[in-house]
DOKOL-738701 format. One record per residue (C-alpha): x negated, y, z negated; residue in three letters. Coordinates in Angstrom, 1 decimal. Each point is the difference from the previous one (the first is absolute). Layout:
N
      xx      yy      zz  code
       X       Y       Z   ALA
...
END
This chain:
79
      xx      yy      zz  code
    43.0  -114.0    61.2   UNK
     0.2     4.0    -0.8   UNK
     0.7     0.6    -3.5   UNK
     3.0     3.0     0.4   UNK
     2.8    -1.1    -2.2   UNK
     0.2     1.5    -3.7   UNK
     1.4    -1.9    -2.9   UNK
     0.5     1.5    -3.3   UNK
     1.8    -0.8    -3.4   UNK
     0.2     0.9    -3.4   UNK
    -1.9    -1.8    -2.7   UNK
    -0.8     0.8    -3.8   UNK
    -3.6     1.7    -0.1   UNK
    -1.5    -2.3    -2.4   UNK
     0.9    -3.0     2.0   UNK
    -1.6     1.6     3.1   UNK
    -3.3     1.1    -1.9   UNK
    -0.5    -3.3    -1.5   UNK
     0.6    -2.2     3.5   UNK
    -2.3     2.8     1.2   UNK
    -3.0    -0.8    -2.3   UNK
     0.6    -4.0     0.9   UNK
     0.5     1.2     3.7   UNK
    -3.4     1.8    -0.3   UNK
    -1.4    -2.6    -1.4   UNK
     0.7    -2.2     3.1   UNK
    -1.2     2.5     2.5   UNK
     3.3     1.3     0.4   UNK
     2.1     2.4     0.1   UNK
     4.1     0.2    -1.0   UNK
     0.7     1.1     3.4   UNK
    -2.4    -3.2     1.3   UNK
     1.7    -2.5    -2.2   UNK
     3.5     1.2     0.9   UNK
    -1.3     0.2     4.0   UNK
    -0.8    -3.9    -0.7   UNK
     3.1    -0.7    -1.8   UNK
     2.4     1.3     2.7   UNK
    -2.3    -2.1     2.9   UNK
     0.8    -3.0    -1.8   UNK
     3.2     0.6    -0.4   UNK
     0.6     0.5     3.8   UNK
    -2.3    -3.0     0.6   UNK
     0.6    -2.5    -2.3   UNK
     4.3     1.3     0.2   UNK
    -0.3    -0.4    -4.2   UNK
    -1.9     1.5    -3.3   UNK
    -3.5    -0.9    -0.6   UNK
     1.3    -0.6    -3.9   UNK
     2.3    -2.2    -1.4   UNK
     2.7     1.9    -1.7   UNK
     1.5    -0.8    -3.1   UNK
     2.6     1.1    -2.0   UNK
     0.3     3.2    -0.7   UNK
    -0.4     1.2    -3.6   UNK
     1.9     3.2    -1.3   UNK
    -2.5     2.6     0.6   UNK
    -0.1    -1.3     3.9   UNK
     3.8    -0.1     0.5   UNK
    -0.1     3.6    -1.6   UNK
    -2.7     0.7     2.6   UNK
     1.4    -1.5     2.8   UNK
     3.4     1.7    -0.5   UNK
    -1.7     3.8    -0.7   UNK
    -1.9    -0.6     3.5   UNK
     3.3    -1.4     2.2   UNK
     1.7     3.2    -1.8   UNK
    -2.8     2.9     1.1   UNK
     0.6    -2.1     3.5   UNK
     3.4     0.4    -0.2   UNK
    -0.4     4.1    -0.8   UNK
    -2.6     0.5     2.7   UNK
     1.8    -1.7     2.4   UNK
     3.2     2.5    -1.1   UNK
    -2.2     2.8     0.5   UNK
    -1.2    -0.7     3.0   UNK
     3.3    -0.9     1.1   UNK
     0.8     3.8    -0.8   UNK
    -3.0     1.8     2.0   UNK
END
């Protein structure tokens, strides 16, 4: 399968350099984990995790990423 889709998102930098150093310590790379993520997702049709619920800083999370959605979808909407 030929790898020529890009997926990209918005995530605090001290989250991303600290799953980085566990990443690395795996052998792997953010862009490898995500890779593996999103081919179980398709595969499996559900998240390799159990979710729970969400605490406030996640909520907060999740509604500052659905809203930075929401604006580039507007702005793209404009172009």
């Amino acid at each position: 399968m030929v790898a020529n889709a890009l997926v990209q998102t918005r995530i605090d930098a001290t989250v991303k350099e600290e799953a980085a150093t566990v990443l690395a310590a795996m052998g792997l790379t953010v862009s490898d984990a995500v890779r593996l993520m999103l081919t179980r997702v398709a595969h499996d049709k559900a998240l390799p995790f159990e979710l729970l619920a969400p605490d406030e800083q996640t909520l907060a999370a999740v509604k500052e990423a659905r809203e930075t959605a929401s604006i580039s979808k507007g702005k793209r909407a404009l172009q």
